[in-house]
N, C-alpha and C positions, 0 to 999 in steps of 0.2 A: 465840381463839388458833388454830383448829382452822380459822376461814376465814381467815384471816390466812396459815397455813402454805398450805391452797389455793390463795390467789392467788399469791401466793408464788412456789409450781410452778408455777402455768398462767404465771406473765409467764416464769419461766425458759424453759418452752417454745417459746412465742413469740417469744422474741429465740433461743434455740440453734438451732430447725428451719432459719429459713434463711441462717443464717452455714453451717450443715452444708449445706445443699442449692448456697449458691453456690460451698463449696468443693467440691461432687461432681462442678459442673459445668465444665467443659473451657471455659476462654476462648476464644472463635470472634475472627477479624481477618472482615473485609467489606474486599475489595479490588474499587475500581472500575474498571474495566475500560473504556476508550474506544478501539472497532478503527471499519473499515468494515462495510459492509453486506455478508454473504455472505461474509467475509474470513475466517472460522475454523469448523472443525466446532465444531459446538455435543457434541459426543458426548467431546471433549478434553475444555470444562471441567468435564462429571462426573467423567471420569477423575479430572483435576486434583484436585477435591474428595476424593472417594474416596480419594486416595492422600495427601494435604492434610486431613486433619478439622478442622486447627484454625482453617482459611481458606476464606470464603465468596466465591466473585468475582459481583459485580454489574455487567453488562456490557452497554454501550448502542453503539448506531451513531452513524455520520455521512458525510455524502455527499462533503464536500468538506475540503480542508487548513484553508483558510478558518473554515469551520466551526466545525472541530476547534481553531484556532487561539482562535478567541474562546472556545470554552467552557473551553480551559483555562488559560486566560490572566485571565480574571474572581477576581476576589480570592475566597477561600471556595471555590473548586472541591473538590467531594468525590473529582474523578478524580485517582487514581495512576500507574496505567500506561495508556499512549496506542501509537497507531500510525503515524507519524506519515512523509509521503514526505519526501528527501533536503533538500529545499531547505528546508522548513518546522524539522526538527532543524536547519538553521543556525542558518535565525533564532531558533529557542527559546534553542539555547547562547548568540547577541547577544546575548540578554534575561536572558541569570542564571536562566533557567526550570526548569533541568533537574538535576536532583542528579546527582555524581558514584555511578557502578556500582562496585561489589564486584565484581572477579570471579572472586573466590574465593568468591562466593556462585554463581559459575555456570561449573562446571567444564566444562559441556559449549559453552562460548564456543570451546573447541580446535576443533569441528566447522566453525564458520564463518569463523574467523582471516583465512583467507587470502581470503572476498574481503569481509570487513571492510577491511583492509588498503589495500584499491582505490577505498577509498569518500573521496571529496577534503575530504567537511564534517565529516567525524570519524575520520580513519583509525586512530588510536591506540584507538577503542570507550572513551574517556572518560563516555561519555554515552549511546551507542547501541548496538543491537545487531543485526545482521541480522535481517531474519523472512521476506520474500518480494521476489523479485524481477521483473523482465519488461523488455521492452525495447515502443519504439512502431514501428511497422511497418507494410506492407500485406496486409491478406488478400484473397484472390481467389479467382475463383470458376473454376477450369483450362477447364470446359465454356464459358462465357462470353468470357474472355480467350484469344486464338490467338497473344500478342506477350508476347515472353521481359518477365519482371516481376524487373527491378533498379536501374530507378531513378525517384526519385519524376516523372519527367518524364510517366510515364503518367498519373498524375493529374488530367492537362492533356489527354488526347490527345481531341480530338473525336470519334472511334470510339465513344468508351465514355460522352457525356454522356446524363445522365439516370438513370445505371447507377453512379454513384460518390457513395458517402460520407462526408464530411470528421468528423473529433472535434471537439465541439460544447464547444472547450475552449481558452480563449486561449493558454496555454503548447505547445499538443503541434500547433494549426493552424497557429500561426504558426512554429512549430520548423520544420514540414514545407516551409515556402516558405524559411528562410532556408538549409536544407539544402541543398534545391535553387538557392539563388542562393550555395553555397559560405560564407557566414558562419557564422560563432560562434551555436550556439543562446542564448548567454546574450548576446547583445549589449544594447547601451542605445544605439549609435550611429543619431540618428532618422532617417539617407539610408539606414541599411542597413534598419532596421526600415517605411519608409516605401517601401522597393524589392517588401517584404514583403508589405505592403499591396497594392499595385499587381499581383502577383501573383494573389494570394488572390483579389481583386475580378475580373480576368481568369478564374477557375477560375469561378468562381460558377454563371455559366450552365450547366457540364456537372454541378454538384453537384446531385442529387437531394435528399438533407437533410445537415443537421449534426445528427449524436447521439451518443448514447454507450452505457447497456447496450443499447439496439432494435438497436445494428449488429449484432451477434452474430446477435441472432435473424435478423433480413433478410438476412444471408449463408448461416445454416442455410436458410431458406423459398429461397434459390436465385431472387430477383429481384435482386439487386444485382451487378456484376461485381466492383466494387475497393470497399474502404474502407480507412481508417485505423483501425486499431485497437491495442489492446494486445495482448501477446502471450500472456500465462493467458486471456483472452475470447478470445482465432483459437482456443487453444487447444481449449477447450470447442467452439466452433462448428464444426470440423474432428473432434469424436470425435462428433458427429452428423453430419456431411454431409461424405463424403470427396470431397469432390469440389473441396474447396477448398483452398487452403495457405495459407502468409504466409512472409515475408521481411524482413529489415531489409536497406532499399534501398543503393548503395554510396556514395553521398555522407555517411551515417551517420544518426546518431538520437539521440535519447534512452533512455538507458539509465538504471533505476532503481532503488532498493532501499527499499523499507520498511522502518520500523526500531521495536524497542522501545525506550521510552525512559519514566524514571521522572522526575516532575513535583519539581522542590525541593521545593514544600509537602506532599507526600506525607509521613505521617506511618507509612506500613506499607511501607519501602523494603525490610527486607527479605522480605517477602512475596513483594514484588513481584519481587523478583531471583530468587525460587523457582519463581514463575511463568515466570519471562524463562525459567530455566536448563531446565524443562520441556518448555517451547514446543522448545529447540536441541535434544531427545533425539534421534538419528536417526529412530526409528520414530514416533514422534509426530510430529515435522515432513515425513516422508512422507505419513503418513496425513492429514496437513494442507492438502499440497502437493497431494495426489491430489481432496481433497475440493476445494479451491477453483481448483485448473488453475493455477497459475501456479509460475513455479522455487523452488526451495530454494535456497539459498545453503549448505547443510549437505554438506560431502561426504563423511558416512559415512550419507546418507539413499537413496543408489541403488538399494541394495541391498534396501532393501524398497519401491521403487515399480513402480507396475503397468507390467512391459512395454510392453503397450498406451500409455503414455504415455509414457514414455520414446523411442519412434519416432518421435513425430511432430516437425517439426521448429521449431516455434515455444517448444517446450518447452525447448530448448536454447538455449544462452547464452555459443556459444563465444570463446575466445580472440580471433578473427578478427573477431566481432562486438563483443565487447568493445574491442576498437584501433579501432575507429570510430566509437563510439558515445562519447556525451557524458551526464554530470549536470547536472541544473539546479541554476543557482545561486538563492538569495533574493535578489528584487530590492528597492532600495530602494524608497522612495514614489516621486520623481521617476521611475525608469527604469519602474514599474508602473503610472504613470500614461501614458506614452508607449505602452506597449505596449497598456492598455487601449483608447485611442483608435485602435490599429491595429482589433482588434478591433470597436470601434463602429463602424467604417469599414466595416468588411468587411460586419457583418451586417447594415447597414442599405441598405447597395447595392443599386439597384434590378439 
C-alpha cells in the first residue's frame, strides 16, 4: 500500500512538473525575416527583441528580386515578412501572394503616408509599406570629369572611355539608354527597345566593366570617372572620397522604393506588422537610414540623422527629382523575354 501511494506521487510529479514549467514559460513566435544583403543594422533587431520578448526574428539574405521571388513563392516557405522592390510587390499582389496589413497594427504608417501615396503599384499601402528608398543616377569623379554632368549623354562621350562604368543589370542599363533615346523606361515596344540595344552595343567600347557593389569601391579607389550607380551606394562612396558627386540626369530615371510586405501564408501576421510598425519609428528608421546610406521615406526621421548625411546630395530625393523620375513596372513573360535578349545582345557584343 505504502509503494502503491509512492508511485502514486512520483507519476503525479511527473505529469505536474512540466504542465507548471510550460505554463511558466512565455510562448516565443520565430518571425522569418527575408531583406537584402547589408540592408538593415543588425543592432535594431536586438533592440526589436529586447523591446519584443515574445518574438524571435530569424533573418536571412538575398541578392536579387528574382531570388527573392522564388523562395517565397515555393509552397511551404517558412518566410513572413520580405523586402521586396516596386515592381516585384506588383507582381506578388497579381499572384494573391501577399496578405492584406492592419494598419492599426502600425500606427507609425502616419510617418511615411505621404510618399506611400506616390507609389503607382500600391498607393492605397493595402499590402506594402515603405522602408528605403534611392533613385539610379551617375556618380562622378569632379577631379576626373572637367564637363558639367546632366545628362546621360556623357556616358557615350569618347573623353572618358575606359574610365566608365555601366550596372551589370538588365532593367537599370537598359533604362539608362531608353532615357536617353526619350522613351518610357517600362516600355515592351521591340523598335524602341531594339534602338536601346543598338545604343548600349555603341557604348561598349568606352565601358571599362559592368558591375554592381565593386563600383562603389572603384569610385572611392579614384580610378573610374562616371558610373552608374545607385544612389545610398554614391552615397557611401562620396562619405569616403569627397571628391566625387552624383546626380539624376535630366531626361529622368528610375526612381524606387523598397517595401515591407507580409507573405498570405504567414502565419504570424501580426508579429509581423509590429515589426513593420517598428522598423517606421522615426529614430529607428534614421539609425537605419544612417547605417545602410540610402533615403528614408519617413518624415519625422530628419531630425535625428547625421548632419553629415543629410549634406550630401545623393541623399536627397527632391520634388524636382521626383517629377522626372519613373517606377518600374513588372514585366510580363513575353515583354521580359524581349528585354532579356536586348541584354544578351549587349553583353555578348564583341
Amino acid at each position: 500500500m505504502k509503494i502503491t501511494r509512492i508511485v502514486a506521487l512520483l507519476m503525479a510529479i511527473l505529469f505536474v512538473i512540466p504542465i507548471a514549467s510550460s505554463c511558466g514559460k512565455k510562448d516565443q513566435t520565430t518571425l522569418y525575416v527575408l531583406n537584402w544583403g547589408e540592408y538593415l543594422d543588425p543592432d535594431l533587431i536586438k533592440e526589436f527583441e529586447k523591446q519584443n520578448p515574445d518574438i524571435s526574428i530569424n533573418y536571412t539574405t538575398t541578392t536579387s528580386n528574382e531570388e527573392m521571388y522564388t523562395i517565397c513563392a515555393t509552397e511551404g516557405t517558412k518566410i513572413d515578412l520580405l523586402v521586396p522592390s516596386d515592381y516585384l510587390v506588383e507582381r506578388l499582389i497579381k499572384e494573391d501572394l501577399l496578405a492584406e496589413l492592419d494598419l492599426e497594427n502600425i500606427p507609425n504608417f502616419k510617418y511615411v503616408e505621404d510618399v506611400s501615396s506616390t507609389r503607382t503599384f500600391d498607393p492605397e499601402s493595402k499590402y506594402s509599406i515603405p522602408y528605403l528608398m534611392g533613385t539610379v543616377g551617375i556618380v562622378y569623379n569632379t577631379t576626373l570629369v572637367d564637363d558639367p554632368v546632366t545628362s546621360w549623354d556623357i556616358l557615350w562621350d569618347e573623353k572618358y572611355a575606359g574610365k566608365i562604368m555601366m550596372y551589370d543589370s538588365i532593367r537599370d542599363s537598359i533604362m539608362v539608354a531608353l532615357c536617353k533615346l526619350g522613351y518610357d523606361i517600362n516600355t515592351t515596344n521591340p523598335e524602341e527597345l531594339e534602338e536601346a540595344c543598338a545604343l548600349l552595343k555603341e557604348q561598349k567600347p568606352l565601358v571599362l566593366a559592368y558591375g554592381t557593389d565593386n563600383i562603389k569601391y572603384d569610385m572611392i579607389g579614384g580610378s573610374v570617372a562616371l558610373a552608374v550607380d545607385y544612389s545610398g551606394s554614391a552615397t557611401e562612396a562620396i562619405m569616403e572620397n569627397p571628391d566625387l558627386a552624383y546626380v539624376v540626369p535630366e531626361e529622368g530615371s528610375n526612381v524606387w522604393v523598397d517595401n515591407l510586405v507580409v507573405l498570405k501564408s504567414s502565419e504570424h501576421k501580426e508579429a509581423a506588422e509590429r515589426f513593420i510598425n517598428f522598423l517606421c519609428d522615426p529614430e529607428v528608421t534614421a539609425k537605419n537610414s544612417e547605417y545602410v546610406g540610402y533615403t528614408t521615406p519617413n518624415s519625422a526621421a530628419e531630425e535625428y540623422l547625421d548632419p553629415e548625411l543629410l549634406a550630401i546630395d545623393s541623399y536627397h530625393i527632391t520634388e524636382d527629382i521626383l517629377d522626372r523620375c519613373t517606377y518600374f513596372k513588372d514585366l510580363d513573360s513575353d515583354a521580359l523575354a524581349l528585354w532579356n535578349d536586348v541584354w544578351m545582345e549587349v553583353k555578348t557584343a564583341n
